[in-house]
N, C-alpha and C positions, 0 to 999 in steps of 0.2 A: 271635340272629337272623342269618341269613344274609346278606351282600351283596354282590352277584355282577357285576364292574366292566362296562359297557355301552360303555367305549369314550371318547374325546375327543368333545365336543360345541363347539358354537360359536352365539353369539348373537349376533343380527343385528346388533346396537352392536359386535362387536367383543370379547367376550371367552371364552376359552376354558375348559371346565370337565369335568372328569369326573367321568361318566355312574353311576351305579347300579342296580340293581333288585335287590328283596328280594321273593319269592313272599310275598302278600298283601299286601304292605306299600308298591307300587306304590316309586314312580322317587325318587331325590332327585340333588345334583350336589354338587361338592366343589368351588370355582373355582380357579382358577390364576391366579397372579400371577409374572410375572418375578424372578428376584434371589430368590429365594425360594427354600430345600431342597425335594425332592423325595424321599423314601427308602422302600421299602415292599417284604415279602418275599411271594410268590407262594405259596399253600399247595392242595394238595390234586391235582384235576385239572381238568383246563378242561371245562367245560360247554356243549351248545347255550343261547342266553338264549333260545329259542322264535322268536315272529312278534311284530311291532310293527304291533299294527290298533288304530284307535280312541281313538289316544293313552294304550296300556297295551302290557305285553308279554304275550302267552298262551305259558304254559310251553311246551314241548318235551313232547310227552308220552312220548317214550323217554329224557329227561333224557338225551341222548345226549353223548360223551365228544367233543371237536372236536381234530386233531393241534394245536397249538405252533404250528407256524410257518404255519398257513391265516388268510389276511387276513381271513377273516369269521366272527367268533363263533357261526354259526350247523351243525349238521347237513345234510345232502341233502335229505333233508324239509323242514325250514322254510325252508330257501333256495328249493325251489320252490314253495310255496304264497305265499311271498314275491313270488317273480316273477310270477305269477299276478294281481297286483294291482299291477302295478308302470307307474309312467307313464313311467320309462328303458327298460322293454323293451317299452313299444308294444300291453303288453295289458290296459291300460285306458284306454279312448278314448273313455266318454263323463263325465272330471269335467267341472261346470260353470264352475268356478273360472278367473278370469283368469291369466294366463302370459305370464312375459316371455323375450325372444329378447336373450340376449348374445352377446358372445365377450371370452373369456376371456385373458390374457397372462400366461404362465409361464418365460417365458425369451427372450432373445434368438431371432425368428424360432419363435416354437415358440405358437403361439396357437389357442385350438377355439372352436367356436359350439355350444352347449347352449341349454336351456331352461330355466325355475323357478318355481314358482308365484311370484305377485304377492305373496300373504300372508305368504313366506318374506323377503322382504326381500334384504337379501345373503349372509344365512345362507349359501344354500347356495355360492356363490364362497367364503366363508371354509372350509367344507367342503373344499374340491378344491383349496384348497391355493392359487387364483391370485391373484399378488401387485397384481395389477390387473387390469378388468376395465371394459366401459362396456355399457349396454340399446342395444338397436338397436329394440325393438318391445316390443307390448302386443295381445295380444288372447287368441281363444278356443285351449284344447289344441292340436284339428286345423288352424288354421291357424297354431299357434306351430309345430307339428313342419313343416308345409309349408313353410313359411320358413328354421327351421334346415338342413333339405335342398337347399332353394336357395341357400342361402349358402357351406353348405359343399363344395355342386361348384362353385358361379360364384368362390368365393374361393382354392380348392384349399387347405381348411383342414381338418380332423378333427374327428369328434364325441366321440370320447374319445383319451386320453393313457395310457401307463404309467406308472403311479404312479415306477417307478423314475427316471424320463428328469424331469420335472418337480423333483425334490428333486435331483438331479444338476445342472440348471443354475440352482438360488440362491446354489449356492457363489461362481456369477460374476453379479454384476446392473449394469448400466449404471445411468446416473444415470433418476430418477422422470422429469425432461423429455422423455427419451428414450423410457419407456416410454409414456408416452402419448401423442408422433407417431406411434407407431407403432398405438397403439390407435387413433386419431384419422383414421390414412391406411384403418384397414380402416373403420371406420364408413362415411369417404367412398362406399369404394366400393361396400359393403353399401349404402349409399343409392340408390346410382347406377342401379342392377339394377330391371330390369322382371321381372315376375311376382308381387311380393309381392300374399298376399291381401290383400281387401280388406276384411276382417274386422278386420284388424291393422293396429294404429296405430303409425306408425312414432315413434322418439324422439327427441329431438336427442343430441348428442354430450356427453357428463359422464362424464369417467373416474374412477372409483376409484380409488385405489392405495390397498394392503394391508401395504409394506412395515414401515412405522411400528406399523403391529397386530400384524405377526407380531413386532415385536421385530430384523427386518433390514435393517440401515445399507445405502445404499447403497454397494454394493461385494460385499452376498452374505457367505455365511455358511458357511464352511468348516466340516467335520465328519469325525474321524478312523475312527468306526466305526459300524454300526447294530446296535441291539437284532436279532436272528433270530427271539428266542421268547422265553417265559418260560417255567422248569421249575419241579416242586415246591421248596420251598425255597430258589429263588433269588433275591437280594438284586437291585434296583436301588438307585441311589442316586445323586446329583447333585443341581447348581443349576438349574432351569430360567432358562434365556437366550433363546429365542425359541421359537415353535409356527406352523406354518402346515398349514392341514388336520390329519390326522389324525397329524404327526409334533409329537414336543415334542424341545427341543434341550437337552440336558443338561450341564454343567460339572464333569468329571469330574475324580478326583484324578489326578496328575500331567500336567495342561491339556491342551488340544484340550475336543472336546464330541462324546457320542456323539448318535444318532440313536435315537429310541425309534416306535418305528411306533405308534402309538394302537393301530391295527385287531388289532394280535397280544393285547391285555389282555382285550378281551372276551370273557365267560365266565370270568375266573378271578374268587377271592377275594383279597383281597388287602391285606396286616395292617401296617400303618403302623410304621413304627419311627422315634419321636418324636426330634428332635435331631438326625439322622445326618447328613446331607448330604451332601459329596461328597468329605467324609476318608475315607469306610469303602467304597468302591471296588464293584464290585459282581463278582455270581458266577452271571450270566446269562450265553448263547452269544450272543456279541459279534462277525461277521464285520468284517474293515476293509475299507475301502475303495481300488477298486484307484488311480481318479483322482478330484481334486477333486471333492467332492459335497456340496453344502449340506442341510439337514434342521433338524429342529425335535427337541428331547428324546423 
């Protein structure tokens, strides 16, 4: 039986696991623990995984072929039947489901205001990778998204990031106190601001921090190169040392730590090699990095 990797996942306590799915035989996860080897060869070709409706995946029904180096497991087709239903792109606007209004801190100066469903917990902050994080609000969809709007032109803040700029500044992190004046002075002023609806209950101020979950000391977490892709028959292999979102931080032979992007694994198969760890080097396309850049295995 076949099992076709889904990618890095994250649970709202805090730990990270990768993802599976086998046609008929529905999902399972493999957990990840720090200090722990990591080694595993890539075979065949990478595959669309289909659409996730329903709390299942529905196949790709062109079992279509996806390039290496594209961050999303998926084909043109299921990406947009995906978006179709998607509550980041604005075209599903009537769930009933409660939603809360954060904002996010991923670096010195570098913070966004998003949304989440309530049920999700912190999941999805551990998703996106932000090392801390505080709720500003609570209420229905359309007046979570009117509030994220508001915030983010009264604050001059952004509703998404490039993945790349984010894992670039963990390499340098100031001390936890720091991050969360900082998250504490936007709260303030997110408070302060007339317009919010009033559908939406506002929250008080309770930062997160994520550095301790992702496995990153204060000080950030240098990284010599990133995984690009995975090809037929190429080897990873390393210590996992830290993961934040979809990146794991690997310990590689002759020291430093590479970067493995989570989102480049899904859709391959992918066949464990018991024992190895991070003496047997790997034979993936590894770009380096040109400045300091922190990431996760």
């Amino acid at each position: 039986m076949t099992w076709w990797c889904t990618g890095v996942r994250w649970h709202a306590e805090g730990r990270p696991a990768l993802g599976w799915y086998g046609p008929g035989r529905g999902q399972r996860e493999s957990m990840l623990a720090y200090g722990t080897a990591l080694a595993f060869r890539a075979r065949g070709e990478r595959r669309c995984l289909g659409v996730w409706r329903g709390g299942r995946w529905t196949p790709c029904p062109a079992g279509a072929v996806v390039a290496g180096r594209a961050t999303r497991g998926q084909c043109e087709e299921c990406a947009r039947v995906d978006r179709a239903h998607s509550v980041a792109a604005d075209t599903f606007t009537d769930d009933p489901r409660p939603y809360h209004v954060y904002v996010a801190w991923f670096g010195p100066g570098l913070v966004k205001v998003g949304i989440t469903g309530v049920a999700r917990g912190g999941a999805r902050l551990l998703e996106q990778g932000a090392v801390a994080y505080c709720l500003l609000g609570r209420g229905p969809l359309m007046a979570a998204r009117r509030t994220e709007e508001l915030l983010r032109v009264a604050l001059g803040v952004p509703d998404r990031i490039p993945y790349a700029r984010k894992r670039a500044l963990r390499a340098r992190l100031p001390e936890r106190a720091e991050r969360a004046r900082e998250l504490a002075e936007l709260h303030r002023r997110a408070d302060g601001l007339g317009g919010w609806p009033e559908s939406l209950e506002r929250l008080p101020c309770d930062v997160v921090d994520h550095a301790g979950v992702f496995g990153l000391a204060d000080g950030g977490a240098e990284v010599t190169g990133v995984v690009s892709e995975l090809v037929d028959g190429g080897v990873v292999t390393g210590t996992l040392v830290a993961a934040a979102g979809p990146d794991l931080h690997l310990a590689v032979r002759g020291g430093g730590a590479v970067v493995l992007d989570g989102r480049v694994l899904s859709g391959w198969r992918l066949e464990a090699l018991p024992g190895e760890g991070e003496g047997s080097g790997m034979t993936v396309p590894v770009r380096g990095v040109a400045a300091v850049q922190g990431g996760l295995f």
